[in-house]
Every structure is written in C-alpha cells, then in structure tokens.
C-alpha positions, 0 to 999 in steps of 0.5 A: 808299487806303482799306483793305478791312475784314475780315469779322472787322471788318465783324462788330465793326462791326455789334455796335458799331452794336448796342451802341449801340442804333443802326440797321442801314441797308440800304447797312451790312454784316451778316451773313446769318443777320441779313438772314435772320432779318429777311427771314423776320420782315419777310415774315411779317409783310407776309403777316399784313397781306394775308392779313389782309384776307380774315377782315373783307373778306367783310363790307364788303358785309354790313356793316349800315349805310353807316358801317360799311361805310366804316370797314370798308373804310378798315380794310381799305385800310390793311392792304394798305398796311402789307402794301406797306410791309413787302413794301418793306422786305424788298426793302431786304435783297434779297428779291424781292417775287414771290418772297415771295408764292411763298414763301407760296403754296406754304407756304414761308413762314408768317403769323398764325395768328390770320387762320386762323380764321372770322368767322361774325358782325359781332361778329367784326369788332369783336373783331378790331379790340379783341383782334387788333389790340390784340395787334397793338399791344402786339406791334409797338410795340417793333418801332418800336425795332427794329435794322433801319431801315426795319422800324422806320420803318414800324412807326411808321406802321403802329402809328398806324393800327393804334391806330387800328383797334382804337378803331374795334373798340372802338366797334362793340363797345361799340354792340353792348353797348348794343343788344338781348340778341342783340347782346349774346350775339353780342359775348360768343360772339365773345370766347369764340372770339377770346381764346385764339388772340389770346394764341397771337399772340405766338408760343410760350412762351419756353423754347420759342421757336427765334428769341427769344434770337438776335433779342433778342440782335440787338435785332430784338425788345425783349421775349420772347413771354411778356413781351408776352403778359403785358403784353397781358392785363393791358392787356386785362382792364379793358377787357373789364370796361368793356366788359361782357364776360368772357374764357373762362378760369376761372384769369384773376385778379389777382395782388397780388404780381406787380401783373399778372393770372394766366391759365390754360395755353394749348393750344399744340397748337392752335397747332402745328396751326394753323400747321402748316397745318390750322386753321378756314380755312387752305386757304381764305385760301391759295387765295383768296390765289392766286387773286388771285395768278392774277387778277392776273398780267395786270395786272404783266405790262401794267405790267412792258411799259409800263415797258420801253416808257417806258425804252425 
C-alpha cells in the first residue's frame, strides 16, 4: 500500500519543487495561503483585463479612420481573451469565475488603478498602448516563469499580443507626431496625465509592499516593485525621445554610476486613493461592468439550461 503523506511532507514536497525552479500543477499539493495569494494576484489581474477594455472601447466608433477602428477593436477583442484566460486559470485553484466577478463588483477584490483614469482624446489610446501596455510588458514578462503552471503558460500568450499591442501604440503616436502642432500637443498632453499613474503600475515602493517578500519567496514574482519600475523607466526613456515627447518629471536624468535613470517621487497618495476607490472613473468602470454583469445574465442561464438538456 502506498503510504499517505503527512502535511509536514507534502509542505517539504512543494518547497522541494520550488527549489528546483519547477511548476506548481493544478492536481500537486499546496498550501492555502499559496493558492490565496495566487487566486488573489490571478484574479486581479483577469479583472485588469475586462475592465480594461472600457477606457479604449468608447473610441472604436470614434476612432478617425476604418484602420484604427479595426486595430482598435482587434485590441480590444484580445484583452477580453486574456481576461478568459486567467479567469481559467484561477478556477485551476478552484475558484469559481462568478464568484470573482462578485468579488469585484462589490469591491472585494481590486484591478489596475491604471484603468481608473479617463481617456478624453485619441492620443490616450496610443499612450496606453506605448506606456500601459509597455508597463504591462515589463510586468508580466517574468510572470512567464512564474511558480504556478497555468499562470505562467498564459502569460506566454498573453505577453505576445501584449507586445503586440504596445507597437501598435507606438504607431499611432508616432503618426501623430507627424502630423499638425495640435496633434502634436494632444500626444504630449496625454503623456503628461499618463506617466506618473503608469509607474504607480507596479505596485507600492518595496519597503512598503504586503506581498512582495512571500511572493518572491514562492517564486510568484521574479522581481520586486521597484526593480520593474526601474527596468520600465530606463526602457522608456529613449523611446519618449524618439518619439519626440518629454515625461512630467524634472528630476528624470541619467545616472552614469547606476547606468539607469534617476526619477523624481512618486505621489503614492494618489495611489492609495485611487485604489481605495476614489479615482477619475472608478465608479463608472464598476458600473458599466455591472451592468453588463446584469444585461447578461439571460444569456448564462440559456446557456446553464441548454447544457442540462444536452446532458440530459
């Protein structure tokens, strides 16, 4: 007979697997604060991804020619396939995917504050593609190595069209900056607004950070905040400059000691509100979001019926 494994053993098991910078399978022991903690960064993010949909979705029909329109709505379509993808993944642990959507509707559960704030101009869709998207990228790129197996599988996927997306961004900002003076000032003005929330991407300042120890300890995450933050702003920096485009930060300059750039401090008051509830548009991205939540509601329980009726 085959004996039965201890908790003590199953524990000594999963660190084994760890310390071997191998995957956590679905079917493998683990402990629960591990399968909370990834049901909780999992379904952040899956939120991230559908919420993330509302800030460019109002301007497919506004968008000023039939090109951008359809890239717009190709971009748009693949954000809500990664929201699928990772609401996938998080029932691998055994969350329920309604459960989540509930969880975020009621304010259980959180997403980017990045997805808090508005999008008055066209030049809002480039910059989230260039800056969101490439914070995006740098963020989710070691999340490809992550511990837990199906996350990172996805993020594989999701990392090349995410790529994908912020060339597109690029673009359409470069376009811009060859058009007219106001095409011109409507790129830099949405810059201005977009570059402070896009480092507050990465989460708070390390010494400040609940979950980056534990996480990197489980091998969740590969950097800390800060680390990524610096990674993402040297990596941004010669772009804006190709670009022709300047960021909102007097302190920003090169560091010949560090080879990396130094930036001024982050108002992370803003961030605490934002995520507390009380940005530009979070009561209206959670209420577009349950209303959809409502709208569609006739269409799962068509779905839940006809499924019983095929089984039956």
């Amino acid at each position: 007979m085959t004996a039965v494994m201890t908790e003590a053993e199953l524990e000594k098991d999963f660190e084994h697997t760890l310390s071997r910078d191998q995957r956590i399978e679905p079917r493998d022991w683990l402990p629960e604060a591990y399968r909370k903690t990834m049901v909780r960064q999992i379904a952040q993010h899956a939120h991230s991804e559908i919420i993330g949909m509302q800030p460019e979705g109002k301007w497919i029909t506004m968008a000023p020619s039939l090109r951008r329109k359809a890239i717009l709505l190709a971009k748009v379509q693949d954000e809500a396939g990664h929201g699928l993808y990772l609401y996938s993944a998080a029932e691998t642990l055994g969350a329920d995917r309604a459960d989540l959507t509930d969880k975020l509707i009621s304010g259980r559960q959180k997403y980017s504050s990045i997805f808090n704030y508005p999008t008055p101009t066209f030049a809002d869709v480039g910059v989230i593609g260039w800056l969101v998207d490439g914070a995006a990228i740098c963020n989710q790129v070691p999340l490809c190595r992550s511990s837990y197996g199906p996350y990172a599988r996805g993020m594989i996927r999701i990392c090349k069209e995410e790529s994908f997306h912020q060339r597109q961004g690029f673009e359409l900002l470069m376009t811009m900056m060859r058009g007219t003076q106001a095409q011109r000032d409507m790129v830099q003005d949405a810059v201005n607004r977009w570059w402070w929330p896009s480092l507050m991407m990465f989460g708070p300042p390390d010494d400040d950070s609940p979950n980056t120890a534990q996480s990197m300890a489980w091998k969740i995450k590969r950097h800390t905040n800060d680390e990524l933050r610096q990674r993402y702003v040297d990596m941004s920096v010669p772009q804006a400059e190709a670009l022709g485009v300047t960021f909102p930060d007097p302190e920003l300059k090169w560091n010949a000691e560090r080879e990396s750039y130094d930036f001024g401090p982050i108002d992370w008051s803003e961030l605490k509100r934002v995520i507390s509830g009380d940005g530009p548009c979070n009561a209206e991205r959670i209420a577009n979001r349950r209303k959809a939540q409502e709208d569609g509601a006739w269409v799962r329980e068509a779905a839940t019926a006809h499924a019983k009726k095929k089984e039956a």
